[in-house]
C-alpha positions in Angstrom: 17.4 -8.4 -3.7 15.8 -9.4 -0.6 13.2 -7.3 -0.1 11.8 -6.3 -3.9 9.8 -4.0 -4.8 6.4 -5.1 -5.1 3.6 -2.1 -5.8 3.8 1.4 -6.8 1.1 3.9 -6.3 0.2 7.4 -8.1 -2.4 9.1 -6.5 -3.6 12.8 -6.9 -6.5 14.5 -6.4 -8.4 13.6 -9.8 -8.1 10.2 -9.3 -10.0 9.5 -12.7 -7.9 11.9 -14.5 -4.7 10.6 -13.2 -5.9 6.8 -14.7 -7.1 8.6 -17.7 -3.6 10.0 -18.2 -1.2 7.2 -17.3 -3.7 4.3 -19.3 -2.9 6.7 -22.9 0.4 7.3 -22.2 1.6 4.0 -21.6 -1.4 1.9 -22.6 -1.8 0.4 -19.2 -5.5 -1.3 -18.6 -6.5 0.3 -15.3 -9.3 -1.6 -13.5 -11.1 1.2 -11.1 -14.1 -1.4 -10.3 -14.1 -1.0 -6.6 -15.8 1.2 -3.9 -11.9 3.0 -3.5 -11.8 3.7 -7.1 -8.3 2.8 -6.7 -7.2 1.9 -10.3 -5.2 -1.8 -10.5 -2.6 -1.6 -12.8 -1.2 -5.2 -13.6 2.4 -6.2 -13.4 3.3 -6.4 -17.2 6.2 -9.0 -18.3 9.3 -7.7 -16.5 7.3 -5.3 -14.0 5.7 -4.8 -10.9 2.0 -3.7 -10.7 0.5 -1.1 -9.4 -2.3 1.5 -8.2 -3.7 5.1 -9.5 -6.2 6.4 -7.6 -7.6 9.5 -5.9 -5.7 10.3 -2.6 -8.1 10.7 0.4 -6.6 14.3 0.9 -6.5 15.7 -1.9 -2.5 16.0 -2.1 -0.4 14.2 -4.9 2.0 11.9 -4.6 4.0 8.8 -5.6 4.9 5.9 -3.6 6.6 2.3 -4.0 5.9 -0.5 -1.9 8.5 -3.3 -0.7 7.8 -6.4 0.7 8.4 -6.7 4.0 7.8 -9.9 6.5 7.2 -7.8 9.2 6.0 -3.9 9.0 6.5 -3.2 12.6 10.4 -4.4 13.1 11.0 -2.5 9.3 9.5 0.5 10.6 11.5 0.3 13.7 14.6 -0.4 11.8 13.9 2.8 9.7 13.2 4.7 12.8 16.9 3.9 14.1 18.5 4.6 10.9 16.6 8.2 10.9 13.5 8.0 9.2 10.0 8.2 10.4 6.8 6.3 10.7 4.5 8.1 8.5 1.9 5.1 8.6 1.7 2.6 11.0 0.6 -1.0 10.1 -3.0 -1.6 9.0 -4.8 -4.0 7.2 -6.6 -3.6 3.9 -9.6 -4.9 3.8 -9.6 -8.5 1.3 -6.1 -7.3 0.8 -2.5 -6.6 2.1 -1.3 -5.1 5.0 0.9 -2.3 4.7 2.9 0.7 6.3 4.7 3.7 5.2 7.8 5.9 6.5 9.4 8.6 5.3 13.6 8.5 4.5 15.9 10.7 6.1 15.1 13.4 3.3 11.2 13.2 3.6 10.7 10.5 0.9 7.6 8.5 1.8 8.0 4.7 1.0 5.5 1.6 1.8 6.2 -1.3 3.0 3.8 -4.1 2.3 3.2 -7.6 3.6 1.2 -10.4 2.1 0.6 -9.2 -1.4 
């Protein structure tokens, strides 16, 4: 595949909850250590890893990330195909940069580079 899928997110309003919920039901070790509380799931043999977290307005949702060696020309390539730039490019801080748009339908994807 050449761009994989590299992250996938779960984020909801109870963001402790949500890690509370997805670490019994599939045993996952979430690691919520961090200013964000975002929880770090890691990749497990076979998988990609991941992130459950509160969302920063309150709405849930669920995203996947694919990598991507350049957000701005993927998110312009997505524009011309029909879909729309929900997110443009930004960096995380000690991380990745990423981006999001949303499908023809309304799905929201990222699109991440560096990770």
């Amino acid at each position: 595949m050449a761009n994989s899928v590299v992250h996938f997110e779960i984020l909801g309003k109870d963001g402790p909850g949500l890690q509370k919920f997805y670490g019994d039901l599939f045993g996952w070790s979430i690691d919520a250590n961090n200013p964000m509380n975002y929880g770090m799931v890691a990749a497990g043999e076979g998988g990609i890893g991941g992130g459950v977290g509160p969302s920063q307005d309150g709405s849930s949702l669920v995203t996947f990330y694919v990598q991507a060696d350049d957000l701005q020309a993927a998110l312009d390539k997505a524009e011309k195909l029909g879909g729309k730039t929900v997110m443009p490019p930004m960096d995380i801080p000690d991380g990745p940069s990423i981006a999001q748009f949303a499908d023809p339908d309304g799905n929201v994807v990222g699109l991440v580079k560096g990770m």
